[in-house]
C-alpha positions in Angstrom: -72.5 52.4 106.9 -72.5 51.6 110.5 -72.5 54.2 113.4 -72.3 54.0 116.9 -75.4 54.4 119.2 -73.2 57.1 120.8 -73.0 59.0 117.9 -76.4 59.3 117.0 -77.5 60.2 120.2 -74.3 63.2 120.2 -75.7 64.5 117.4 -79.5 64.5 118.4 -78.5 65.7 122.4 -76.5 68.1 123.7 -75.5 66.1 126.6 -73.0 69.5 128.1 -76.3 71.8 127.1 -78.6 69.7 128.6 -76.1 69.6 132.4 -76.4 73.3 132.3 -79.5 73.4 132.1 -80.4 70.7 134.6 -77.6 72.7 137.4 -79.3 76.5 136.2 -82.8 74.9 137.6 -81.6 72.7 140.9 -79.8 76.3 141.7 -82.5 78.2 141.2 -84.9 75.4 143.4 -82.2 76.2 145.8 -82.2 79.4 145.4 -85.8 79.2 146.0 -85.9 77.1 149.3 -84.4 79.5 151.4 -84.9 82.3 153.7 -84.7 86.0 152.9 -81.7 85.6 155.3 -80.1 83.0 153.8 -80.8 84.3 150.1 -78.7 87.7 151.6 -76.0 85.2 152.8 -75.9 83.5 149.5 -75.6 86.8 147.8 -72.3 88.5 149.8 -70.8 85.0 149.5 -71.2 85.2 145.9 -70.0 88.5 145.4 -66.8 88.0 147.9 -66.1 84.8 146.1 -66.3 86.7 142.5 -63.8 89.5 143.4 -61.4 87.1 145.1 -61.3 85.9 141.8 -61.3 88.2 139.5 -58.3 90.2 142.3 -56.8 86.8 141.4 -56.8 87.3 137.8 -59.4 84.1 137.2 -61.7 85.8 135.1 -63.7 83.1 133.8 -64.3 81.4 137.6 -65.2 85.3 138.0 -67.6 85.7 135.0 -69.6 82.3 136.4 -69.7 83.4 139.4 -70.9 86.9 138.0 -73.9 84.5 136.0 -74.7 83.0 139.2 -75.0 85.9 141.1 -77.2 87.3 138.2 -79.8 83.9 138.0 -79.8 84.2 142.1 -81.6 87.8 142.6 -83.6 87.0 139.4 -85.0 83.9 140.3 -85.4 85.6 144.3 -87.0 89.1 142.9 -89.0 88.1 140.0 -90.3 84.7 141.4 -94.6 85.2 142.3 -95.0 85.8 146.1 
């Protein structure tokens, strides 16, 4: 039997898994970086963004968004000072 090098690494790595995880931690580096200004900035963008959304019926754009907004003020507030 013969498989493809493709398949064999599909099954051993979640390639999608793997991108989420990778974006989740350059976000939260981000996240990170800035200035208690910027961080509020972020925030109020966020949460416009999510209602707009959500007033426009895209619930899962507005769920993300919600997730976002969630791994934002936990990476600012809990991160060591």
């Amino acid at each position: 039997m013969v498989k493809r090098i493709k398949d064999i690494i599909d099954t051993e790595y979640d390639v999608d898994a793997e991108r989420k995880s990778l974006k989740a931690a350059q976000s939260e580096a981000k996240y990170l970086a800035m200035s208690e200004k910027e961080v509020a900035r972020e925030i109020t963008r966020i949460e416009k963004e999510m209602l707009k959304a959500a007033k426009n019926l895209e619930f899962e754009k507005a769920a993300q968004l919600r997730d976002q907004l969630k791994r934002l003020r936990e990476s600012v507030f809990l991160s060591p000072l």
